[in-house]
C-alpha positions as CSV (number, residue, x, y, z in Angstrom):
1,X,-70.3,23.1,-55.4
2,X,-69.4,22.8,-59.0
3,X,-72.7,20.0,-59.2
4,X,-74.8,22.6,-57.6
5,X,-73.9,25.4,-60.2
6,X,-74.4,22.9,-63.2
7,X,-78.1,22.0,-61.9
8,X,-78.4,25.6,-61.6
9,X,-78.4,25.7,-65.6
10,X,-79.7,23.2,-66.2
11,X,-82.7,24.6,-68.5
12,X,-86.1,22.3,-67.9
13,X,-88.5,22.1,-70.8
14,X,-92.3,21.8,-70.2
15,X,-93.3,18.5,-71.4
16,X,-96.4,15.7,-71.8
17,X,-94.3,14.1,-69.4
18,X,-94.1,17.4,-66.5
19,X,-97.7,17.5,-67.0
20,X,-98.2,14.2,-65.8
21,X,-95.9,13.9,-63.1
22,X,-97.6,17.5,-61.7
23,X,-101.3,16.0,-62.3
24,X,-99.6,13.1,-60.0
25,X,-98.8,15.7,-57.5
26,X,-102.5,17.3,-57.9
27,X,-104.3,14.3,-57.5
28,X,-102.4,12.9,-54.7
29,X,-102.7,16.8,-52.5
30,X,-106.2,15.9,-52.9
31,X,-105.9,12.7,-51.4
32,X,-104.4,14.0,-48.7
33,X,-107.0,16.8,-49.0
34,X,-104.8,19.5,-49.5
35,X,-107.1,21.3,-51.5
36,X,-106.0,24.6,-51.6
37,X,-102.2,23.1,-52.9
38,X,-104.3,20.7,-55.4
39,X,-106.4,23.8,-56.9
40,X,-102.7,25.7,-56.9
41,X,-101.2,22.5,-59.6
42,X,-104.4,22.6,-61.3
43,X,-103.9,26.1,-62.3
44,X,-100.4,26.1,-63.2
45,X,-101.0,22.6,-65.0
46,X,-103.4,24.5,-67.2
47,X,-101.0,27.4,-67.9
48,X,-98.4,24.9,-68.8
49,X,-100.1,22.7,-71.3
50,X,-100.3,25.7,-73.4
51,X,-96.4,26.1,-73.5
52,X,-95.4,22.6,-74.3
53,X,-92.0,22.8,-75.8
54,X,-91.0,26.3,-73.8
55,X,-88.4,26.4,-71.5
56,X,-90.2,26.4,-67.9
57,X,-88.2,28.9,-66.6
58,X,-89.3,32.0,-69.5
59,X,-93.2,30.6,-69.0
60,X,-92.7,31.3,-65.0
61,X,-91.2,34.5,-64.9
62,X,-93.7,35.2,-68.0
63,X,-96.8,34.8,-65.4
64,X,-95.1,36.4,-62.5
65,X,-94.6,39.4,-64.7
66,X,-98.0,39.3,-65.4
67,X,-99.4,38.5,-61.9
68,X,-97.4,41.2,-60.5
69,X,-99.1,43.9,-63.5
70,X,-102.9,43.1,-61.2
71,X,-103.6,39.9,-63.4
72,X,-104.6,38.9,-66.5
73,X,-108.4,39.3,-66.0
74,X,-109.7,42.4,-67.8
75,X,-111.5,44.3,-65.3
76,X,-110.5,44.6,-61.6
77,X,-113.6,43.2,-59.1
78,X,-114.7,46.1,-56.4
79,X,-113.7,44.6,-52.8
80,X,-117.2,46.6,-52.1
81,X,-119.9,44.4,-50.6
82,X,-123.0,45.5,-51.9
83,X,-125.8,46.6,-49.0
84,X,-129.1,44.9,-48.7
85,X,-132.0,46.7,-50.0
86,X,-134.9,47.9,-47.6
87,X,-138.0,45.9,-47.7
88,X,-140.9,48.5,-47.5
């Protein structure tokens, strides 16, 4: 048990290396076409390469903070479809 709580802090730093070992894991989902788990490492490998250097852990909870506000787009889509138009 004492192993367990010293992986527990141990602190992981995103690196060149991380990235590559998760576009691994991205490329080989879409071998095994797993597409919607390869699109999921493609978008988290993107938000990662712009915190090389930052402890994973503060990036994560960073974006989950963030998801959990409604996103980081600016404007909220209307779940409205739109109704087609009479021809005359």
């Amino acid at each position: 048990q004492a192993s367990d709580a010293a992986q527990a802090a141990v602190t992981v730093i995103i690196t060149e290396e991380l990235i590559s070992e998760l576009q691994t894991e991205m490329l080989q989902a879409a071998e095994d076409l797993e597409f919607e788990r390869a699109g999921i490492l493609r978008d988290r490998i993107g938000r990662l390469q712009q915190h090389i250097g930052e402890p994973l852990h503060m990036v994560e909870s960073k974006q989950k903070k963030v998801v959990e506000k409604g996103g980081r787009r600016g404007r909220q889509r209307s779940s409205k479809v739109p109704r087609p138009r009479k021809k005359n």
